[in-house]
C-alpha positions, 0 to 999 in steps of 0.5 A, a space after each residue: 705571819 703568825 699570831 697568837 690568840 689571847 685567853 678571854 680576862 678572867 676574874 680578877 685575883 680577889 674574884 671580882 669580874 673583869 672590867 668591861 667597857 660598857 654596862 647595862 644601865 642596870 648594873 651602872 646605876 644599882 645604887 640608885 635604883 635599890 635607893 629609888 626602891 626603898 624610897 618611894 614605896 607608893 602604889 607600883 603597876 603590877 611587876 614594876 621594881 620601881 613606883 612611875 614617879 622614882 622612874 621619872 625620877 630615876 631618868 630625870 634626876 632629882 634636882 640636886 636634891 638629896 633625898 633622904 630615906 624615911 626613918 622607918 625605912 633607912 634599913 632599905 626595908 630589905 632591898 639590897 644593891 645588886 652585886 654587893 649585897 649591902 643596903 642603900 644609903 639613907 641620903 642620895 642626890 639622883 643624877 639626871 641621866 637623860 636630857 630632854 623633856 621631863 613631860 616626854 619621860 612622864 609620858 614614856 612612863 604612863 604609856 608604860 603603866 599602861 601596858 601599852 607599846 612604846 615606839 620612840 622616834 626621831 634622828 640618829 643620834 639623840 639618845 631613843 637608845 639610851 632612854 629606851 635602856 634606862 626605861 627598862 632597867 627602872 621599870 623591871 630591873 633588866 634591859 637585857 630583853 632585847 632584840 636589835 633590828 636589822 634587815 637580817 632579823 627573823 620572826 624568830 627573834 619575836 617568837 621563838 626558835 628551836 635547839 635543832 640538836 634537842 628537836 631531833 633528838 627528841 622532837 618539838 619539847 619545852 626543853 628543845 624550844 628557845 624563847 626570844 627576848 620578847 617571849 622571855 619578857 612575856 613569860 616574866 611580865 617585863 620589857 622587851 625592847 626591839 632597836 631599830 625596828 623599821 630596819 626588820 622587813 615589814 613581815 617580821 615586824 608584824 610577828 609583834 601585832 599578834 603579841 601587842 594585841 592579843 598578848 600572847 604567843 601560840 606554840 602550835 609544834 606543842 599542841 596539847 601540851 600546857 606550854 601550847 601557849 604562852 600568855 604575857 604576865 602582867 608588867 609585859 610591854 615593847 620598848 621600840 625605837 625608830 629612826 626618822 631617816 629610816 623612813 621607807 626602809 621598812 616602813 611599819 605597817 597601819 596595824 603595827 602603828 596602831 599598838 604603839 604609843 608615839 614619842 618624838 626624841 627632840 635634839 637637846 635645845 639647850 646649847 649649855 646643856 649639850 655641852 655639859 653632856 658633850 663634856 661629860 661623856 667624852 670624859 668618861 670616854 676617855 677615861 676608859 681609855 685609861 687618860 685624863 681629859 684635857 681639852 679646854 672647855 672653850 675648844 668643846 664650847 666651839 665644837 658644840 656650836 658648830 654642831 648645833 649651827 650646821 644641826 639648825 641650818 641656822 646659827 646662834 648669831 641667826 646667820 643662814 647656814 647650808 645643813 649637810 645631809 648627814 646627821 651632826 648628832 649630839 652621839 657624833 659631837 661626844 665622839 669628835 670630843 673624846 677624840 680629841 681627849 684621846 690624841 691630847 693624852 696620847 698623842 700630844 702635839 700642838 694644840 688639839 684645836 688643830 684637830 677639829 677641822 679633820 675630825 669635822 670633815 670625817 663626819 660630814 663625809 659620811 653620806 654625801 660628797 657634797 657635804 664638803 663644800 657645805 663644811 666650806 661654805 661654813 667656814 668661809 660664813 659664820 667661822 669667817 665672820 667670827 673670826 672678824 669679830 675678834 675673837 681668837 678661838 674663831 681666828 685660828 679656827 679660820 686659819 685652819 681652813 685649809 685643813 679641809 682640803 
């Protein structure tokens, strides 16, 4: 059997880039962060795109306030939207991008002012990532610096590396030498960010002690040259982030810990909230994939609290429930609902409730066997019990027990 290869997308026939399935915070929000810049020209660290308090802003949203550009400034004062080169609009609403404590984002963004590094931690799963991304592109303006951890990762993705065809050719040179995201973020007084860094193996990790004290890198194969060293610009820091069930992997080193700030990513407290977001983003999924979303907000309502209860190992009703040892993530609720957007538009077939159960049990599945019975042991309590209250999203999904089998 043959198959043929197809051509990357070109651009589009007036020029405009393909479309692409994702883009960087940067790139989604420009709007807002030119808006953002010529708003607020208050007192900026050095090399920040944005004053801290638009960052916070920028990440927590304004309220459902419009803001609105001073007079003296509604030209955008020369700031520019990237991409199409016009000026931002004079009045916008900024929308909140991050749900969570604005306290931890006003503390994520001092540590930043500050020069100092940036670990965010907590379960798989509640948006360390996200915030990361938003953090960088407000700050200066790219989250493209970044180095994702794994048990694979070099030293070299810290420090630097070499065009082998160059160093031959030539020897060690500037021009044969290939900066890291991190020593490229030094060079230019921006954010580094590194993913997963407890996932790198602890010699690696610790490339970035040297870096986060001394703020500099030294090039030893370049000695006597002025590219020997390479000192960070003022602006430079490390966003990192950390899983907490990643403890023990590569546990960080007492130095390591030292260089960096520590901020916790709860889950989101609030059920609307979560829901709202759950909504939200399995919409867009399922926009991208070219459908409208059609599940009833009532079925997302139910999905959510069964996250939430087996998330707890409590429910709303203050019912005991065993905790499956995986993850019941917000990140996992969003994609269980756009899957369920996905097979209403696509494969339509009865109610999408049906779906539920399967797509529960194919994310309790993911760590432990006996992740099953607990599932089980959820529906024959809370669902069971609600379902005996009267209410009839709870009676069909108890009616549905058996598609757990």
């Amino acid at each position: 059997m043959t198959t043929t290869r197809q051509a990357a997308p070109a651009a589009t026939s007036d020029g405009a880039p393909p479309a692409r399935q994702a883009q960087p915070a940067e790139e989604r929000h420009a709007t807002e962060l030119a808006f953002l810049a010529a708003y607020d020209d208050g007192p900026r660290p050095p090399g920040w795109a944005l004053t801290p308090r638009a960052v916070v802003t920028f990440i927590c949203g304004s309220g459902g306030e419009a803001l609105e550009l001073p007079k003296g400034r509604r030209s955008g004062a020369g700031v520019t939207t990237p991409g199409d080169g016009q000026a931002p609009p004079s009045r916008l609403v900024v929308e909140a991008k991050f749900v969570g404590e604005r306290a931890l984002v006003e503390r994520c963004v001092v540590t930043l002012a500050g020069e100092r590094g940036l670990l965010l931690v907590g379960e798989p799963g509640t948006a360390k990532s996200m915030l990361s991304e938003l953090l960088a592109a407000a700050v200066c303006g790219t989250s493209a610096l970044t180095v994702q951890g794994t048990a694979g990762t070099t030293e070299d993705a810290f420090r630097y590396g070499w065009n082998y065809a160059l160093l031959l050719a030539q020897g060690p040179s500037s021009q044969a030498l290939v900066a890291s995201p991190v020593l490229t973020a030094m060079r230019s007084g921006r954010v580094a960010r590194v993913e997963e860094i407890t996932r790198c193996l602890p010699e690696v990790q610790d490339a970035l002690v040297s870096i986060l004290s001394d703020r500099r890198v030294s090039v030893p194969e370049l000695a006597g040259t002025p590219d020997a060293q390479v000192a960070a610009a003022p602006g430079f820091t490390v966003i990192a982030t950390a899983n907490l069930r990643d403890r023990g992997v590569s546990e960080m080193s007492a130095a390591l810990k030292r260089r960096f700030n520590f901020e916790t990513v709860n889950p989101i407290a609030d059920p609307e909230a979560e829901a709202a977001l759950v909504r939200g983003q399995a919409t867009a999924v399922v926009g991208r994939a070219g459908a409208a979303f059609r599940v009833d907000d009532a079925v997302l309502d139910a999905l959510v609290t069964v996250f939430r209860d087996l998330r707890s190992g409590r429910s709303a009703e203050g019912w005991d429930v065993e905790r499956p040892g995986t993850v019941m993530s917000t990140a996992e609720a969003v994609q269980v609902a756009a899957s369920l957007g996905v097979a209403a538009a696509y494969l339509p077939s009865g109610d999408v409730l049906d779906l539920v159960p399967g797509h529960l049990l194919g994310v309790v599945r993911k760590d432990d066997p006996a992740d099953h019975s607990r599932l089980l042991g959820y529906w024959d309590g809370p669902v069971r019990r609600r379902a005996e209250e009267g209410s009839a999203m709870w009676r069909r999904l108890w009616d549905l027990r058996e598609n757990l089998r």
